[in-house]
C-alpha positions as CSV (number, residue, x, y, z in Angstrom):
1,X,8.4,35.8,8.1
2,X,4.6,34.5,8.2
3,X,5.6,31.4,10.5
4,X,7.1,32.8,13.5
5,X,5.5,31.6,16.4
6,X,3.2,29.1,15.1
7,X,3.2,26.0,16.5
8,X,4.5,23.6,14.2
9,X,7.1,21.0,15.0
10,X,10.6,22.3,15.6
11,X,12.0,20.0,12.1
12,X,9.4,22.2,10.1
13,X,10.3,25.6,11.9
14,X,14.1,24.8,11.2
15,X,13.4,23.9,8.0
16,X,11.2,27.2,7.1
17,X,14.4,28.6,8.6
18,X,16.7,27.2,6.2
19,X,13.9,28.2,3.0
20,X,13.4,31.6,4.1
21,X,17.7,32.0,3.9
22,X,18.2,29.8,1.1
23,X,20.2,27.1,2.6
24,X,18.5,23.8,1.7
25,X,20.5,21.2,-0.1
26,X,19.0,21.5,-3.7
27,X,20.7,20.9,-6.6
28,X,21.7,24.4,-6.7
29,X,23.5,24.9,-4.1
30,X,25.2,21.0,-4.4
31,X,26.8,22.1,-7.9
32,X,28.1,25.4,-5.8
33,X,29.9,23.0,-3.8
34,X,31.0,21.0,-6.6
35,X,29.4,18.0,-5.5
36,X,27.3,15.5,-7.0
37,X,24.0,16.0,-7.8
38,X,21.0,15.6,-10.1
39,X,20.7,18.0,-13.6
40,X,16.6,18.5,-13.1
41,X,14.7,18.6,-10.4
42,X,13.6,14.8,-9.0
43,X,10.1,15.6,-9.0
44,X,9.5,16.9,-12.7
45,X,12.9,16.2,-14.2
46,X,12.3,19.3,-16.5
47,X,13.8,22.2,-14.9
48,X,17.1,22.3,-12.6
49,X,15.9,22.2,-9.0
50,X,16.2,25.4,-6.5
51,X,13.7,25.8,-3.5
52,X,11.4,28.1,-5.2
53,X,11.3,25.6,-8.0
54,X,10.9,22.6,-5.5
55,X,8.5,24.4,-3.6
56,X,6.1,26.4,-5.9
57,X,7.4,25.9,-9.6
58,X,7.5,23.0,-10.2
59,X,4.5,21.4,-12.1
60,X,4.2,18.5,-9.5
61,X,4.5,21.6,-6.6
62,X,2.2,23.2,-8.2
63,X,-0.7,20.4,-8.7
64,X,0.1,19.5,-5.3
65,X,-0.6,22.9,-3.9
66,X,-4.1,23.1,-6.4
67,X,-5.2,20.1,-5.0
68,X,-4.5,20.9,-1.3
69,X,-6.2,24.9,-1.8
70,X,-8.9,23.1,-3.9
71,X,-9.2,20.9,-0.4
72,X,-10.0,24.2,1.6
73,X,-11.8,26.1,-1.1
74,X,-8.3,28.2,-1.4
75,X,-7.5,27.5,-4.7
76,X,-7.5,31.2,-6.0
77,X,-4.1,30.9,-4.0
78,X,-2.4,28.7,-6.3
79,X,1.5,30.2,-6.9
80,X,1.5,31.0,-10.1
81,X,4.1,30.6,-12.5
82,X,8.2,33.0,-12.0
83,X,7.1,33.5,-8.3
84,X,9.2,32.8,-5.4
85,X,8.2,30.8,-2.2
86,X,8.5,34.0,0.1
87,X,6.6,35.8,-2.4
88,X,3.6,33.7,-2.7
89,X,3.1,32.7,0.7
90,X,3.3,36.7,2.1
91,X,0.4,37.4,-0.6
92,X,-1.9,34.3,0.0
93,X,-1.2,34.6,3.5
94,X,-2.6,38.4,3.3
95,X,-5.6,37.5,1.1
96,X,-7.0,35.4,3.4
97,X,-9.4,36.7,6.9
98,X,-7.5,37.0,10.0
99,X,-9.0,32.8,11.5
100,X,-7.8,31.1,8.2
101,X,-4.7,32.9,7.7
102,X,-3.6,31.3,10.9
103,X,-4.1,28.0,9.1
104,X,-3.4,29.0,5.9
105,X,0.3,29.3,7.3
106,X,-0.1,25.9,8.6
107,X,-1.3,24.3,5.7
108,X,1.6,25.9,4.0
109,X,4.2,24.9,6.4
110,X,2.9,21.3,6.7
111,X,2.7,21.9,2.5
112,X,6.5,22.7,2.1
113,X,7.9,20.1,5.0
114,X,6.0,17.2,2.8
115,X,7.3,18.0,0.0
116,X,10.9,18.4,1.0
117,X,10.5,14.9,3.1
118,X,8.9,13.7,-0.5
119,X,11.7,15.2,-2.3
120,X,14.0,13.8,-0.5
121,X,12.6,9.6,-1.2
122,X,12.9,10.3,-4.6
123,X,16.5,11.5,-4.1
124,X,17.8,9.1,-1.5
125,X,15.0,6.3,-1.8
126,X,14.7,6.1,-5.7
127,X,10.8,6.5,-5.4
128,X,9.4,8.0,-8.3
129,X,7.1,11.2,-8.0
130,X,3.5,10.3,-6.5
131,X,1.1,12.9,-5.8
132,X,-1.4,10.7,-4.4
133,X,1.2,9.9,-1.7
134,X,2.4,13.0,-0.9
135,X,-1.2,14.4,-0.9
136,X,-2.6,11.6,1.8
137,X,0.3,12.2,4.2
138,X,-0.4,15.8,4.6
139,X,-3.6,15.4,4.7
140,X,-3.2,12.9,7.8
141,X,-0.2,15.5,8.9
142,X,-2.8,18.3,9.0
143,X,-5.8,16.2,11.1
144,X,-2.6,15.7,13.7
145,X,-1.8,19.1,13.8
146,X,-5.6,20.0,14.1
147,X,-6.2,17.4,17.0
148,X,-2.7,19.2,18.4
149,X,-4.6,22.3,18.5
150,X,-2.8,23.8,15.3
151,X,-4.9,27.4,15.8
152,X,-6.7,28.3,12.2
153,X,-6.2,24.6,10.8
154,X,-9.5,23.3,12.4
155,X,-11.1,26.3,11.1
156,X,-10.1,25.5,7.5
157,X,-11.1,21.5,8.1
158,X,-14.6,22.9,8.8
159,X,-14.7,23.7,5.3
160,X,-15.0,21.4,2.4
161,X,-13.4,18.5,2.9
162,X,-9.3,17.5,1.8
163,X,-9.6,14.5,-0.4
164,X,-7.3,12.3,-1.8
């Protein structure tokens, strides 16, 4: 996978982890279990929820990925529609240069982990859906990892700037 030995947090690593073998708690896999859980996904409540869905098909998922792409002057990478996550991170990963792949793949990490944590408050919290929310954490997130020394993600903050 793209994010092996990048230095995000160990949460977002295990995380990836559990996305790249499809074990994440989505509705999906709650109803294989029998238990309770919600009929759409809690971000769009159109579609039922699976982590491709969560993470790139979703039309919340996928304004929040314009906006954050729009933010690095990426936005020709935008999933697009009956893609999976795997999918569109291999082939935006290798449309980039060799620097801003390197934060590219943290932008998309960072990307996935906030949504999932966002996911998850709407879910256990009862917050509705707020893409201005989700947006300005990541975007603080990604300054962190930057002053953390996140390789590639100063690179891509040198161009124009994430906005709210």
């Amino acid at each position: 996978a793209t994010w092996c030995g990048l230095c995000a947090p160990q949460r977002c690593k295990f995380f990836m982890w559990l996305v790249a073998h499809n074990r994440c708690w989505t509705a999906d896999h709650l109803a294989k279990k029998n238990l309770p859980h919600p009929e759409r996904s809690p971000l769009c409540d159109q579609e039922e929820e699976t982590i491709d869905h969560l993470l790139v098909s979703c039309v919340f998922t996928r304004q929040f990925w314009l906006c954050v792409l729009q933010g690095v002057g990426l936005q020709a990478l935008t999933p697009q529609l009956e893609v999976s996550f795997d999918d569109w991170w291999d082939a935006a990963s290798n449309r980039v240069e060799s620097q801003a792949k390197k934060g590219l793949n943290s932008i998309i990490i960072l990307g996935a982990w906030s949504i999932w944590i966002h996911r998850n408050r709407c879910v256990f919290d009862g917050i509705t859906p707020n893409l201005n929310e989700v947006l300005s954490v990541l975007i603080e997130e990604i300054r962190l990892w930057s002053v953390a020394g996140a390789r590639g993600v100063s690179h891509l903050l040198t161009l124009p700037p994430l906005q709210v």
